[in-house]
Every structure is written in C-alpha cells, then in structure tokens.
C-alpha positions, 0 to 999 in steps of 0.5 A, spaced: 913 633 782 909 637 788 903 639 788 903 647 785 903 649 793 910 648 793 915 654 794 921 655 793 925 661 796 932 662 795 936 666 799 934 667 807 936 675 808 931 679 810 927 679 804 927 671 804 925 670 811 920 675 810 918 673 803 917 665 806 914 667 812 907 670 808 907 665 804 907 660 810 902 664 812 898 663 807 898 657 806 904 654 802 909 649 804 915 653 803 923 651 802 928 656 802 935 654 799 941 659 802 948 660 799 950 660 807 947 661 813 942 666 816 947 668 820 952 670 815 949 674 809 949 681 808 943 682 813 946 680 818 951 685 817 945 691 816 945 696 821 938 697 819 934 703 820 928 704 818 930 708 813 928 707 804 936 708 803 939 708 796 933 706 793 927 706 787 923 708 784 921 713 789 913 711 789 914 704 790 918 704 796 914 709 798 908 705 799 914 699 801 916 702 807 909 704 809 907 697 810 914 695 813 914 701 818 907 699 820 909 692 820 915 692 824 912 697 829 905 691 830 911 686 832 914 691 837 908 692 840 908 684 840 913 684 844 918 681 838 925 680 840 930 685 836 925 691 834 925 697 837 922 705 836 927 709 836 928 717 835 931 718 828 934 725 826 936 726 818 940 732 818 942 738 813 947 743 813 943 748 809 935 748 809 930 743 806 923 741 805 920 735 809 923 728 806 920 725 801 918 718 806 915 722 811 908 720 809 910 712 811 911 715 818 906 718 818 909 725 818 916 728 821 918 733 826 923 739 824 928 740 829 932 747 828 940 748 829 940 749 837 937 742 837 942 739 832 949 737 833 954 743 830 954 744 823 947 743 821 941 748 819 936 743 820 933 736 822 927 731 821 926 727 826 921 721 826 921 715 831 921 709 827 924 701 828 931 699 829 932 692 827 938 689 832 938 683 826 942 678 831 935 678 835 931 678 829 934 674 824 934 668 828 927 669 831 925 669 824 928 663 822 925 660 829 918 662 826 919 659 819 921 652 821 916 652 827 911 652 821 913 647 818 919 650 813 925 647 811 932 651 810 937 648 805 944 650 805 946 649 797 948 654 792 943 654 785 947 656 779 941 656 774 934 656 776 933 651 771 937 647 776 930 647 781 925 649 776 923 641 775 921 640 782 919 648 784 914 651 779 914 657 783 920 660 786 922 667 789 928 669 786 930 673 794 938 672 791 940 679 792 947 681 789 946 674 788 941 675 782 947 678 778 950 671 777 943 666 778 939 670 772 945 674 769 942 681 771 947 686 769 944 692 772 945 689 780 952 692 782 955 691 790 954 697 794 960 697 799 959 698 806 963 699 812 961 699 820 964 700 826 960 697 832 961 700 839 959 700 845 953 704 849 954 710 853 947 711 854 945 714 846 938 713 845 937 718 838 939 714 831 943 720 827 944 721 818 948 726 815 948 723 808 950 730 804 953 735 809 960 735 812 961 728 814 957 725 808 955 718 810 955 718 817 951 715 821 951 713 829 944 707 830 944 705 838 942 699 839 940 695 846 948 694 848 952 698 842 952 703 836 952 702 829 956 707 827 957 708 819 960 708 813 960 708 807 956 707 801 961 706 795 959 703 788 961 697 784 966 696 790 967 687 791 972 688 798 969 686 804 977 688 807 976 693 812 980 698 811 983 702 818 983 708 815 975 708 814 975 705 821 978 711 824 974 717 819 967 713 822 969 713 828 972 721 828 965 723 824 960 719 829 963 722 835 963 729 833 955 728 831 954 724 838 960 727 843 958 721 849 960 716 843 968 717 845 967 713 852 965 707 847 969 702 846 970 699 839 967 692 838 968 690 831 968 692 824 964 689 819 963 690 812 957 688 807 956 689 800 948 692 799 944 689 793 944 695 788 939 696 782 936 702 779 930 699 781 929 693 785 926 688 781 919 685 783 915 681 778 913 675 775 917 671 769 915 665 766 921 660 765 922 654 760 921 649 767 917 656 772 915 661 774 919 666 778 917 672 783 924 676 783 924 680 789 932 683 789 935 689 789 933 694 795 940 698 795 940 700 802 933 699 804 933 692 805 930 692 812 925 698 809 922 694 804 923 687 806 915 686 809 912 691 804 915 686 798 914 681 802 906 682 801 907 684 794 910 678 792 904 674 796 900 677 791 903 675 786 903 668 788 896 667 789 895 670 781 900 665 779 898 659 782 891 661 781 891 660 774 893 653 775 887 652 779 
C-alpha cells in the first residue's frame, strides 16, 4: 500500500486538474484516474465566464468564487496562457440591486439603458476571467505531469474498487458522482453553444431572466461563445438546429457586430447540477474520500476556491494518520 501521501483524484475537469495541482503543490504524489481525456469532458465544452452560475449555497460560492476570481486574475498577470480579464454586463429588463457576487469582484459598476443593448433597464458591469479552455486546460495537464503526476484513462465503478491502493481520493467525478457514489440529488443540466468567429467584440453579455432568457455572447481571443441553454434532468447532448438558430438570433440582437460572425461549431455539455455542491469528508469501508462535485454552471467559478478547501481538508485527514 502507498505511504499515506498518495492521492487519488478521479475525474480531470477543471475541478480535478485544480484539485491535483494544490495537492501537488502541497506535497503529495498525486494520480488522477480520468473516464476520458481532458480534452473531452464537459470542461472542455465550458464557455467559462467568471460568472457563480446555477449554484449553492450562496455564502459558500461566494467565498469560493472570491478565491478562483483572485486566483485566476495572479495566473493572468503570470502571463498563463488561456485567462483573460474581460468586461462582464449582467443584464435586466426591469430595475435590481447590485448582484449578490459583487463583493468577490471587488464591487460592480451600474451601467444605465443608453449603455445597454435595447430592451434593458439596467446592467452591472464587472472585469472579470474568461478561460479560453482549449489553452487552459492543457497547460493545466502540462503542469500536473511536469510535477511528477500521472493521469490514468480507466473508469472506476466503485470507490472500494481503488480504495486498497489510495487511502485518500478526491471524488472530482462531476455528473459521474451519480452513478460512482449513488448520489440521486446530481442531475444534468443541458447546455447547448454556438461558436463563432470575432468580429472585434471585446464585452461578455447575460441576460439570464429578460426577453432572451438565457442568452449570452463571451468573446474569446479568436471567436465567440454564444449560449444556451440551461434545461434540467436533460441527457441529449444532440444538437438540435432550432436552438442553434434561437442562440444565434438572441446573440446578435444583444451584440448587433455578431452577424458578420461565421459559425464555427456547435457543442453541447451536461453540467453537474446539485442542490449543492458537495464538499466533505466521508470515511469509507477501504478510505477516505474528499467528494468535491456539483458546481452546476460554475465549475470554472469555484474550481481553485474548491480546490484549497479540499487541500484543507486533506492535510486534517492525513494529519490524523501522522
């Protein structure tokens, strides 16, 4: 059996990578066993936006996201390829207070109608990361196995199953965490997108509850992230043409530039949904297990502020075995 330094992280999204990495850096020799590559989980397919989406509970994401938008802006300013800061606009069609994330970035700006595409009473604007994930994400993996880590593609059906060789796993299983530890409350949440080229839009937009409910245009170096939708306890990752061209018609009514874009792909991801996310310690017949799943829309979000909590967590587990 390892020594007690050995970790086991399943699932390498950006909660696992993240989760591996401060580990890493803390210290301990670190696997990750992957369903499928990073390149093809539902990370990969995110638009993300720094942006504590469809997810709770409210005081924990807060604190969470505070932590991800602070580290995500040190890597920028490292010069880490994929993060960029990017002028944000949530946008309503009748008059509300200041967002409730507003203190993790460290305040918003309120932008009145003239400002605002037509429509819209008011807007809070923010700067704040946008991850371009087919940057990221492999110079996260580039990290991880330059530190000495291993990635592994094999599926886990039951945590027992690794339980003998790995006393401490982070279960970073995502939608997977439904099946792994019979968790009924983790539900998809279907998302569909429409990239596109850049005309030179340089502002991410949201109306989340106006007239083009669930719509969203998040430039990226190259092209546009255009969404979506957000449509529970759906398992279809088919894209379906007529949400295509509802995307596509919001998008370029919020950002008029965007119908000189070409269309490039579209994608569909399932987010992890939960009541909750799930971040705790349970001891097992063969373990202990850090589950850290859940995130909703707000994986990107949460990933680094997650990932300290769950290095917290390790060091009191592991502690006890000292």
């Amino acid at each position: 059996m390892p020594q007690p330094t050995s970790v086991l992280v399943i699932g390498c999204g950006i909660s696992g990578l993240a989760s591996a990495l401060r580990l890493q850096a803390a210290g301990y020799h670190v696997t990750i066993y992957t369903r499928e590559p990073p390149s093809q989980t539902t990370s990969n397919v995110a638009a993300a936006l720094w942006y504590p989406y469809r997810c709770a509970p409210q005081e924990k994401v807060l604190a969470w996201s505070k932590v991800t938008f602070d580290e995500l802006m040190r890597q920028h300013a490292a010069g880490v390829p994929g993060v960029t800061p990017t002028t944000f606009i949530e946008l309503f069609d009748t008059d509300a207070p200041d967002p409730w994330w507003a203190a993790a970035v460290g305040g918003v700006t309120r932008q009145d109608r003239e400002a605002l595409p037509p429509g819209y009473v008011v807007g809070f604007s923010a700067t704040v990361p946008v991850v371009e994930t087919p940057r990221y994400l492999p110079y996260l993996v580039q990290r991880f196995e330059t530190g000495g880590g291993v990635i592994v593609e094999r599926q886990v059906s039951s945590l027992d199953e690794v339980g003998a060789d790995y006393p401490l796993i982070i279960n970073c299983t995502g939608l997977g965490a439904r099946q792994l530890v019979n968790d009924p409350e983790v539900f998809p949440i279907r998302g569909q997108v429409v990239r596109v080229s850049n005309p030179g839009i340089r502002r991410a937009l949201t109306d989340d509850e106006g007239p083009r409910r669930i719509s969203y245009t998040i430039p990226r170096q190259t092209d546009v992230i255009l969404g979506g939708t957000a449509l529970p306890n759906v398992w279809d990752t088919t894209p379906e043409t007529a949400t295509t061209e509802r995307v596509l018609r919001n998008c370029r009514e919020l950002e008029p530039a965007l119908a000189a874009a070409q269309v490039l792909e579209t994608r569909v991801g399932l987010r992890p949904g939960r009541s909750a996310v799930r971040l705790e310690v349970e001891r097992m017949r063969t373990a202990v297990v850090i589950h850290n799943y859940g995130h909703g829309g707000a994986g990107f979000t949460l990933a680094w502020g997650c990932a300290d909590e769950v290095c917290r967590l390790a060091h009191l587990v592991l502690g006890q075995w000292a």
